[in-house]
Residue, then its C-alpha position, 0 to 999 in steps of 0.5 A: x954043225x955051224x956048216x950045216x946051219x949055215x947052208x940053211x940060212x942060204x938056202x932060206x935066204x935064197x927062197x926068201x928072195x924067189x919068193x919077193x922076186x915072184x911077188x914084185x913080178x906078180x905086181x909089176x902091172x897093178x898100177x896102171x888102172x890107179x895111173x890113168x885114173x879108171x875105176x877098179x878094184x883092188x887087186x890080189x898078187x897074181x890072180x889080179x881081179x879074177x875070183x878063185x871062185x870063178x875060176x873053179x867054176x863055183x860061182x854064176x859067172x854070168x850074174x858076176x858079170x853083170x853085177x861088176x858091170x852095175x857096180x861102175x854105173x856111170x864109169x865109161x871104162x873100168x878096169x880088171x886086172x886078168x891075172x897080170x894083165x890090166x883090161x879096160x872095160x868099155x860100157x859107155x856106148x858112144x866111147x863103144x862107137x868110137x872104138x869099134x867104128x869111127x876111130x877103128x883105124x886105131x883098134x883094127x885087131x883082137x888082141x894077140x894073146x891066142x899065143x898058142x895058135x899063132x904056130x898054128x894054122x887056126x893063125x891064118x882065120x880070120x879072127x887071129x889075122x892083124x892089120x894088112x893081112x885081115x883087111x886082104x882076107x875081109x875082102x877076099x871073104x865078104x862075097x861069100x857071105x851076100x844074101x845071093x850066096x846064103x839063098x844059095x846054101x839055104x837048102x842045105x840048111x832046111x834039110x838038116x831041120x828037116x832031119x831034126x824035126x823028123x827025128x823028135x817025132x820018130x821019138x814020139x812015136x816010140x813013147x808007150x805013154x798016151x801023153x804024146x810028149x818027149x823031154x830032151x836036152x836039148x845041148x845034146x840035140x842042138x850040137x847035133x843039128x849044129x854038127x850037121x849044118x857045119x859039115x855040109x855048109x862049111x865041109x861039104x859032108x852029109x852027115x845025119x848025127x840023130x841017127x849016127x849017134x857016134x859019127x866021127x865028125x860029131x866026136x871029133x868036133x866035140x871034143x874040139x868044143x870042150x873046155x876041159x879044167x887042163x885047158x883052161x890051166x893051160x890057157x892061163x899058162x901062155x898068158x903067164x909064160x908064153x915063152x915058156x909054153x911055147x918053148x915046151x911045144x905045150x899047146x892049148x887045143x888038141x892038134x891031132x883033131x885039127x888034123x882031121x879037119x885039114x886032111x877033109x877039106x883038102x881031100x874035099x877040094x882035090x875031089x872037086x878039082x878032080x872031078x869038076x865037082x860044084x855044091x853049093x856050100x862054103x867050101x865052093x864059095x872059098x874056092x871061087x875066092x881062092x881062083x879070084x885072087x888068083x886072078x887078081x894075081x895073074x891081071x896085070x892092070x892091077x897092082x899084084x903088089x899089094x895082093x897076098x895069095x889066098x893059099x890052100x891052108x887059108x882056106x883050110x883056117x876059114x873053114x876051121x873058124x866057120x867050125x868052131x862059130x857054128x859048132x858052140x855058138x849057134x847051139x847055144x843060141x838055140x838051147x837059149x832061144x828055145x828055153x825062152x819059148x817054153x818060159x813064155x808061152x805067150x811069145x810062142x804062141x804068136x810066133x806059131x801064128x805068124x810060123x802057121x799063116x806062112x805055112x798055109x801060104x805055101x799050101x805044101x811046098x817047101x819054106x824058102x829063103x825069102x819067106x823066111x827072111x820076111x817073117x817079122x816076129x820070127x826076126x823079133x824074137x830070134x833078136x830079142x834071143x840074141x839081146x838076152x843071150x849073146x852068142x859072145x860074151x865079149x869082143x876086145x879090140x886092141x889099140x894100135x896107137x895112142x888116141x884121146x876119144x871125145x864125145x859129141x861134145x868135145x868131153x874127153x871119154x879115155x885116152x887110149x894108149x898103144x897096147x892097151x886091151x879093151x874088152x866090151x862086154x856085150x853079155x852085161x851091157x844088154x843087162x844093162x836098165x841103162x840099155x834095156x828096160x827090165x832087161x831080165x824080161x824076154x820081150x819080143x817086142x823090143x824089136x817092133x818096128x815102132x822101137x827100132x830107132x830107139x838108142x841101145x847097144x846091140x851087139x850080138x854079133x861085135x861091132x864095125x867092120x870087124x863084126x861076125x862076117x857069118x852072122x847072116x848064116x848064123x840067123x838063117x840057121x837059127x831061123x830054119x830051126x826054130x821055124x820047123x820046131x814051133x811049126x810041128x810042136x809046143x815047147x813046154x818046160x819040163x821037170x829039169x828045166x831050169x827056172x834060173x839060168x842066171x843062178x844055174x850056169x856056173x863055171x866055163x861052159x854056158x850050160x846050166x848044171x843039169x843041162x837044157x831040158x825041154x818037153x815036146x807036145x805034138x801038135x798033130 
């Protein structure tokens, strides 16, 4: 019996001891904010800073972030401890400057904790390359992206509005009511567009996903957008126990999918190469910068040192980043920007009469490039879209190497030391009243020419020279849509749209609960 008894106690001795050796681990960073004197909250054992709540979706995310952000007004960082990770928080705008421009020697890179996809070929993109090897590809890329190149494409994007424009009113005409309106959500129908825009810009497909419902492209990609509860467990697992994870073979995104992408785009340039196939669209673009660097390579006045070669999987990765930037990102925007038209009807009646003068001045032919990069407050609100809901929530930057940031007059901002993660939370700094007056208000005109010089922090698209390289395409997109939709309808609210978005939008996804309803008037 005694035997027994004392197995018992070792065993619970034993458990004892796991249990402390978790605790000290779960513990072993929550220091570092008290040491360097930052503001934070005191943390829990192993989920830090983060709320169970927001965790299981049960709480506005968005309204927590901006409510976290207030609470240290005056604080130029603050500290949240992500799990065991601490994150500075930056709010202070000219520490922001410093960070992501002046002194962006020291903060090149993102921070490297996408540990799940460095054994993949998403490694190669842009977003997830460090130091030498992201400047190389910066430069290999940038030329792709010149307005001379998006006026290149921009056909390609009128046709798919085009196509969801024509789509609505075949629906209005079905309808057997005499009130010649439409209510559609309006997630659905912008990952659509989006879908379409992604597969002939960046992957050379023509694919009209309102009318192939279930085309494979639009399932696939889907599918590759969502964020399931296990794929949020298992992104707090890598950053637990990369190792582990990583020992396992567990991996965050579903490879298969990708699979798909990569077998398009190589059967895509071998077809091209083939056939001496030119189309104006990203795939094009990439292979002329792939025969550049070759050309590079081959020149022998320049230093082939100091060039990488661009290979076919890195072209195949941009291709994927320019997926998962224009498949979630720019239909969200939309679903955002257009909610915002139907709550504020007097915007969207000066932007039909600015959209209704151009069209008259094209007297029947088609809307180019330039005139639609020349309409003012098309440009205002599509900003002040963007101000109020960010593409990003957040960009970090990551530093390299110890530096003391100073302002203007010498006072020192922070000292950042190696390692540290600093996150910039672009979705509660254009909340900000320090930033923007009555920043809950959608106002246009914030962006008027006579305001334009007034200081604030704007960043829908990052900061300094590692800013979004796409965002020229990104506004052209949004602006090709939008401008056909106010042209040929009234976007008014209907019976499930959202009056509170702040309050609907809960949990992981940036989408309110019942999704993004919107009714369609004619304007025929």
């Amino acid at each position: 019996m005694y035997d027994i008894m004392d197995q018992w106690m070792i065993v619970l001795a034993l458990f004892i001891v796991l249990i402390l050796l978790l605790y000290k681990w779960s513990v072993a960073k929550y220091d570092v904010f008290s040491e360097r004197g930052v503001a934070h909250e005191k943390p829990w054992p192993l989920i830090g800073n983060i709320p169970i709540k927001a965790m299981l979706g049960r709480i506005p995310v968005l309204k927590h972030m901006i409510e976290l952000n207030l609470k240290y007004s005056g604080s130029p960082v603050y500290g949240i401890y992500a799990l065991r990770d601490p994150m500075f928080f930056v709010r202070d705008p000219e520490l922001i400057k410093l960070i992501g421009i002046k002194e962006f020697d020291h903060f090149v890179n993102h921070n490297s904790m996408h540990n799940n996809m460095q054994e993949s070929i998403l490694s190669k993109s842009l977003i997830s390359l460090r130091d030498g090897r992201w400047r190389e590809m910066r430069n290999i890329l940038t030329p792709a992206f010149t307005g001379s190149k998006m006026r290149i494409m921009y056909e390609l994007i009128q046709s798919c509005s085009t196509e969801g424009v024509i789509h609505i009113g075949e629906l209005l005409q079905q309808q057997l009511s005499e009130e010649n309106t439409i209510d559609l959500e309006m997630k659905d129908y912008f990952t659509r567009f989006a879908n379409d825009v992604i597969a002939t810009v960046a992957f050379g497909l023509s694919i009209n996903s309102f009318r192939r419902k279930d085309n494979e492209f639009f399932r696939i990609g889907q599918s590759l957008s969502k964020i399931s509860a296990w794929s949020v467990v298992k992104a707090m697992l890598y950053a637990l126990f990369p190792r582990l994870m990583k020992l396992l073979r567990i991996q965050v995104m579903d490879m298969k999918n990708i699979d798909y992408f990569s077998s398009l785009v190589n059967v895509t340039m071998r077809y091209r190469q083939e056939h001496k196939v030119i189309r104006p669209d990203m795939i094009h673009l990439l292979m002329e910068a792939k025969q550049q660097r070759l050309n590079d390579l081959k020149d022998q006045s320049k230093d082939a040192h100091y060039y990488s070669e661009f290979t076919n999987d890195d072209l195949l990765a941009q291709c994927l980043l320019f997926f998962f930037a224009g498949f979630e990102i720019i239909s969200s925007s939309l679903c955002f920007l257009t909610h915002e038209l139907c709550l504020n009807p007097e915007v969207q009646d000066n932007l039909y009469k600015e959209i209704l003068s151009v069209h008259q001045e094209l007297n029947g032919k088609p809307l180019t490039y330039d005139k639609l990069t020349k309409m003012k407050y098309l440009d205002m609100v599509v900003l002040e879209g963007l101000r109020k809901w960010p593409p990003a929530i957040s960009t970090d930057r990551e530093c390299s190497k110890d530096i003391d940031l100073y302002d203007e007059n010498g006072q020192k901002l922070f000292s950042a030391r190696k390692g540290d993660v600093l996150q910039i939370p672009i979705f509660s700094l254009h909340h900000d009243p320090d930033n923007y007056e009555d920043p809950e208000t959608f106002n246009p005109e914030r962006f008027a020419d006579d305001h334009k010089d007034e200081s604030r922090v704007f960043l829908p698209f990052g900061v300094g020279p590692r800013n979004c390289i796409g965002n020229r395409l990104a506004l052209m997109e949004i602006k090709s849509i939008v401008y056909q939709l106010v042209l040929n309808f009234k976007l008014k609210p209907a019976e499930k749209t959202s009056r509170n978005l702040l309050d609907d939008i809960r949990g992981h996804g940036l989408k309110p609960k019942n999704g993004f309803w919107l009714k369609f008037e004619s304007r025929q």
